[in-house]
C-alpha positions as CSV (number, residue, x, y, z in Angstrom):
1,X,-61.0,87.3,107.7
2,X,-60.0,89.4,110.5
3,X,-56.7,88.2,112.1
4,X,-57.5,86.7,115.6
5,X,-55.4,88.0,117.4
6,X,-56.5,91.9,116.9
7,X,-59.9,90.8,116.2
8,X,-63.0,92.2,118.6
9,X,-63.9,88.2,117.8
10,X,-61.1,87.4,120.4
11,X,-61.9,90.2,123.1
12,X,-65.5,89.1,123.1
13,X,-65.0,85.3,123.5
14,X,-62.5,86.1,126.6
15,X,-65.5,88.8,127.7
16,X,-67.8,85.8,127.4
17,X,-65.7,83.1,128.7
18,X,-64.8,85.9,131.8
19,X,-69.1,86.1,132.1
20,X,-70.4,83.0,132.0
21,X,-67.5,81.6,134.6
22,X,-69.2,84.3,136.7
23,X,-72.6,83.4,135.9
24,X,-71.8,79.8,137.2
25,X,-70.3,81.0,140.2
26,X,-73.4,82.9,140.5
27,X,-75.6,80.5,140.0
28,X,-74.0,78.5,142.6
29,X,-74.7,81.3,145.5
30,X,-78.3,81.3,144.1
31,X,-77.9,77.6,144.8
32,X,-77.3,78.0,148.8
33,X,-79.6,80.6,149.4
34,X,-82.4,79.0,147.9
35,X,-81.7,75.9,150.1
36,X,-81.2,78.3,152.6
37,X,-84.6,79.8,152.3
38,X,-86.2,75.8,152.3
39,X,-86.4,75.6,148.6
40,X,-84.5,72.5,148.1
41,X,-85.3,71.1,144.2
42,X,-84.5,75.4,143.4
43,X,-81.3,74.6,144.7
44,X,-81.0,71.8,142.2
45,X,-82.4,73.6,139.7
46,X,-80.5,76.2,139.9
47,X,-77.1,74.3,140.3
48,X,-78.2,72.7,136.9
49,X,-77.7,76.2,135.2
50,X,-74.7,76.9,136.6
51,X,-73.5,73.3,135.3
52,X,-74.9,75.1,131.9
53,X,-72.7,78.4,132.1
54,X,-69.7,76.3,132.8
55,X,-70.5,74.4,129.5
56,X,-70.9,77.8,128.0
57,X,-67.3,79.1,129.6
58,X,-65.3,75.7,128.5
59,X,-67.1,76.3,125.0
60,X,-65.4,80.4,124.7
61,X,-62.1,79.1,126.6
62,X,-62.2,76.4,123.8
63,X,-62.7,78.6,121.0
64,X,-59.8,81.2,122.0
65,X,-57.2,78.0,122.5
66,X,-58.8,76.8,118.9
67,X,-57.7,79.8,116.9
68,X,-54.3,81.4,118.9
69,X,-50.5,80.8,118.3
70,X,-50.0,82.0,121.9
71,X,-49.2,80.3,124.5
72,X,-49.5,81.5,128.1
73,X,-50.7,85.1,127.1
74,X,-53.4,87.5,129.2
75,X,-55.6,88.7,127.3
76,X,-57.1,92.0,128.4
77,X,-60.7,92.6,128.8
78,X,-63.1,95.5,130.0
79,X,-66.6,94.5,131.0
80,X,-69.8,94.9,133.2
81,X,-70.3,92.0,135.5
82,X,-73.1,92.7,138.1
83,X,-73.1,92.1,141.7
84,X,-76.2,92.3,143.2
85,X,-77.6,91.2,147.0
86,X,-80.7,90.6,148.8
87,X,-83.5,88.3,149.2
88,X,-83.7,84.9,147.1
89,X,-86.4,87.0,144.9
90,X,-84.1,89.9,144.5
91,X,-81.2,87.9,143.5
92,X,-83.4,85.8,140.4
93,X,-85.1,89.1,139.6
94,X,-81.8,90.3,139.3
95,X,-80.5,86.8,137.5
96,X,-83.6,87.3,135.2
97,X,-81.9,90.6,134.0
98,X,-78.6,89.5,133.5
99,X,-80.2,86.4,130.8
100,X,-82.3,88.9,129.2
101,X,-79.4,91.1,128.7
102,X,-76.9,88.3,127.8
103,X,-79.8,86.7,125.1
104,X,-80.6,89.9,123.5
105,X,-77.9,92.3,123.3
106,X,-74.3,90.9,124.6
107,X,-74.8,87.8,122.5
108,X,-76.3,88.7,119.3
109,X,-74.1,91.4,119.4
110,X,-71.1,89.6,119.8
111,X,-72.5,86.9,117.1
112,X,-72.8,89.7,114.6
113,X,-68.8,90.8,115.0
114,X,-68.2,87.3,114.3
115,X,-69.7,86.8,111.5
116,X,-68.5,90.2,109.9
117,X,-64.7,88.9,110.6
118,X,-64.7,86.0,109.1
119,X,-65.6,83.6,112.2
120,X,-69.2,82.1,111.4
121,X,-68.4,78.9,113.6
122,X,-67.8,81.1,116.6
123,X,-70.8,83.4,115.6
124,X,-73.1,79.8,116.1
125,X,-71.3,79.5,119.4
126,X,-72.5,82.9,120.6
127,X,-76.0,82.3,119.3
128,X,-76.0,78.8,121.2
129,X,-75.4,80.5,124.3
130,X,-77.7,83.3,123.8
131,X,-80.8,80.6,122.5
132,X,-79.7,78.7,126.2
133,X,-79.6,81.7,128.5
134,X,-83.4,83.1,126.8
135,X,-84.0,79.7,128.2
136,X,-82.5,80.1,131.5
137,X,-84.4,84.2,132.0
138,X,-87.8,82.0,131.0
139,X,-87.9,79.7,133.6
140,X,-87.2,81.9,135.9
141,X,-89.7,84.3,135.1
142,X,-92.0,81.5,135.9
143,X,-90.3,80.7,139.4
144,X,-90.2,84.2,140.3
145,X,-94.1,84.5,139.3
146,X,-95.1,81.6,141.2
147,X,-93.1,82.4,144.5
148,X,-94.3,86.0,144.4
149,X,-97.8,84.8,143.7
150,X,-97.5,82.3,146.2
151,X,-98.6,79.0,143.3
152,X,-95.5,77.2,143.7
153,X,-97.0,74.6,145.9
154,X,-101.1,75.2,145.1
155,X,-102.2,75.5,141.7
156,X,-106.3,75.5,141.0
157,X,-106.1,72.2,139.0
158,X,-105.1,68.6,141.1
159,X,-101.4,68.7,140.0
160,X,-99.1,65.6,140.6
161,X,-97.0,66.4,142.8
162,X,-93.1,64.3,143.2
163,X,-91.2,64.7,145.9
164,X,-87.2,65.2,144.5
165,X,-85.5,63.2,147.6
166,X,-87.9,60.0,147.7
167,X,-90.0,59.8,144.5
168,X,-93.3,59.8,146.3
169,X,-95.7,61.3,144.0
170,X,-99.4,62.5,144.9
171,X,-102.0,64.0,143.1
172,X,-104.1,67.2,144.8
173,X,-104.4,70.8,144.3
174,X,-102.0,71.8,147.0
175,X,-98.5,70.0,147.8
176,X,-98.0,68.5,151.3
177,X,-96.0,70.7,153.7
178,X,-93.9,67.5,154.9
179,X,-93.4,64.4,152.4
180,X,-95.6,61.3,153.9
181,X,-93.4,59.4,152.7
182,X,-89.9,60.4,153.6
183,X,-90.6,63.4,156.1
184,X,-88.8,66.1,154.0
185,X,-90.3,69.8,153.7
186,X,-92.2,71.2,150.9
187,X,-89.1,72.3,149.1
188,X,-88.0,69.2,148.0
189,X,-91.4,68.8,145.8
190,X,-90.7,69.2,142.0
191,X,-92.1,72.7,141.1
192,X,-94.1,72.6,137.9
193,X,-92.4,74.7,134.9
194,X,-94.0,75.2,131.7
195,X,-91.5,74.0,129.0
196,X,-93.5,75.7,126.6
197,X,-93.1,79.0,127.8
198,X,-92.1,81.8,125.2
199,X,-92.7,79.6,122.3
């Protein structure tokens, strides 16, 4: 086993922990600019996987506690972190990127380093993190598909459709543009995501 404390094992979890604190924060601005844009149950979607890269972040911060004999020590990191701007479909196109990179190459990679120094329990962590953030880039595919095809609120089957600040639910091919029920826009429906995607 590779000691800790010159290990790549330690760089890459304060890397991570440093990314995914980001990626929350991130998350969170998608947040208000979906609502911004009248996409209300996006916003809570989207503060859901920020809720997720926090978990992630606790996780690393965990970790690097877990296996140093330092106390109150920097540890210094180089990485990418990307800052992007624009329109709520630029920014999850550009979200979509970041998971894709993060579930195929930061964390496998990072996994891998792991494992060949001795750490297989923080190796699991990084593939954890990397199975959850495939997850995150696949359901957003699916939003970004649907907002750019304009199918988020009509699909060509009668869909049941739930409104995510009442709980009225009604059945039709297209959503309403106001809730009958409890007069809030079409943003607060419940979007329909295919869990199955990717499998």
């Amino acid at each position: 086993m590779v000691e800790f404390k010159s290990s790549k094992t330690r760089l890459n979890l304060a890397r991570a922990f440093a990314g995914e604190c980001q990626d929350g924060a991130k998350y969170q601005f998608l947040a208000k600019q979906a609502e911004k844009e009248g996409y209300a149950y996006l916003k809570t979607l989207f503060k859901t996987h920020a809720k997720n890269e926090m978990a992630h972040a606790k996780k690393f911060f965990d970790l690097i506690a877990e296996y140093s004999d330092e106390k109150n020590k920097n540890i210094d990191i180089s990485g990418g972190y990307a800052f992007c701007k624009g329109d709520l479909l630029t920014s999850i196109q550009d979200t979509i990127n970041v998971e894709d990179s993060q579930s195929t190459v930061v964390y496998p990679d990072f996994a891998k380093e792991a494992e060949d120094e001795g750490y297989p329990d923080i190796a699991k962590a990084f593939r954890f993190a990397g199975t959850v953030e495939n997850c995150h880039k696949l359901l957003l595919e699916q939003v970004l598909e649907q907002l750019q095809n304009d199918t988020m609120y009509s699909k060509k089957q009668p869909t049941k459709w739930k409104c995510s600040n009442c709980g009225f639910e009604h059945t039709d091919k297209d959503c309403w543009d106001v809730c009958p029920s409890c007069d809030m826009g079409q943003g607060y429906a419940e979007i329909k995501i295919d869990m199955n995607s990717g499998d």
